[in-house]
N, C-alpha and C positions, 0 to 999 in steps of 0.2 A: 364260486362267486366270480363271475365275468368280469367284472374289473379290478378284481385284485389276483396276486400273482401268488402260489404258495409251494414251496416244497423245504422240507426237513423240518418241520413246524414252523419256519417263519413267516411272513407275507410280506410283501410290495405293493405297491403301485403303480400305474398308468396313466404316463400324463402326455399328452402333445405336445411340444411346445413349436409353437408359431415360429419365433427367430429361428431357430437352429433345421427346422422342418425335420425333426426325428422324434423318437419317443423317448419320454427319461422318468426315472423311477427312482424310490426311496424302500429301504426296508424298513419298515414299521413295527413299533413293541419294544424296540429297545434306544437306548440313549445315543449307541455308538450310529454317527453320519456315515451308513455306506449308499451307493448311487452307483447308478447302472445307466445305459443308454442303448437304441436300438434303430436300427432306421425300419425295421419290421414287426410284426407281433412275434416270429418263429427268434427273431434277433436278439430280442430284449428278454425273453420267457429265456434263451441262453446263456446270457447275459446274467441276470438277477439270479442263476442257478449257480453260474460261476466266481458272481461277486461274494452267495454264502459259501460257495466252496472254500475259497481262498479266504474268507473271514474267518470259520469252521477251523484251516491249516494253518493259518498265524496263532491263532488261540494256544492250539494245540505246540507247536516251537515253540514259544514264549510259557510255553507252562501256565497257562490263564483261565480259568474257567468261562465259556462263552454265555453271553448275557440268553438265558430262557424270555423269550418272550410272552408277556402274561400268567405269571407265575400267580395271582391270585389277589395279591395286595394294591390297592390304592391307598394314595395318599389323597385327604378331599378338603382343601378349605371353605369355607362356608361364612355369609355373611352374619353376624351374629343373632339377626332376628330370623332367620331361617335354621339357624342350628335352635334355637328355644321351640320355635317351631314342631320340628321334627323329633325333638327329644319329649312334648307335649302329647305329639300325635301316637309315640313311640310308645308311650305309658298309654293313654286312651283304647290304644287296640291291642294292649298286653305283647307287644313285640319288641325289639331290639333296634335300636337307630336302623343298625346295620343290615339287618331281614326289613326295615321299612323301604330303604334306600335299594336294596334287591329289588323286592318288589315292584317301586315304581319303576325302574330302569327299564325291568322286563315286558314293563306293557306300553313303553314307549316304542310306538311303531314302526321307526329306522333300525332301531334294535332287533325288534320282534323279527323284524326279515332279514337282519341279515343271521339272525342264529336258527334259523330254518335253514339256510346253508349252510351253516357250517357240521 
């Protein structure tokens, strides 16, 4: 994926930012705020490798289990005439809210590409 950053299962991000004229980044998938900065792409891809390093080696001191990103579970609130909905549709096509909810994700089209790379 060209615009996103990955190693040790995590990923990042890629953002310009205009004020500072360098590249800065977020790791994505888990709750904990870690950020990175580069003034290069070789800068930042070392950068974002070193920030899960060092997140990976505080974990580990601290005795902590480090957060998996995308372990499988969502949480999903839903407006309540869209949950009737889907719990309607769910019974109609003899399936489970949750294989409906798969389903339609998977053939939404930003999705669709980006799980062809991965």
């Amino acid at each position: 994926m060209s615009d996103l950053l990955e190693y040790k299962t995590y990923y990042g991000t890629i953002e310009y930012c205009k004020n500072n004229k360098n590249l800065q980044g977020r790791i994505i998938g888990i709750n904990m705020v870690i950020c990175y900065e580069g003034k290069s792409i070789k800068e930042i891809e070392k950068n974002f490798q070193k920030a899960i390093d060092n997140y990976l080696d505080a974990c580990k001191e601290n005795s902590v289990e480090p957060e998996k990103a995308y372990r499988g579970n969502l949480r999903l609130r839903l407006p309540e005439k869209l949950h009737q909905a889907l719990d309607i549709a769910s019974n109609l096509k003899n399936k489970s809210i949750n294989t409906l909810i798969i389903d339609s994700i998977e053939h939404y089209k930003p999705v669709k590409q980006i799980l062809k790379q991965l």
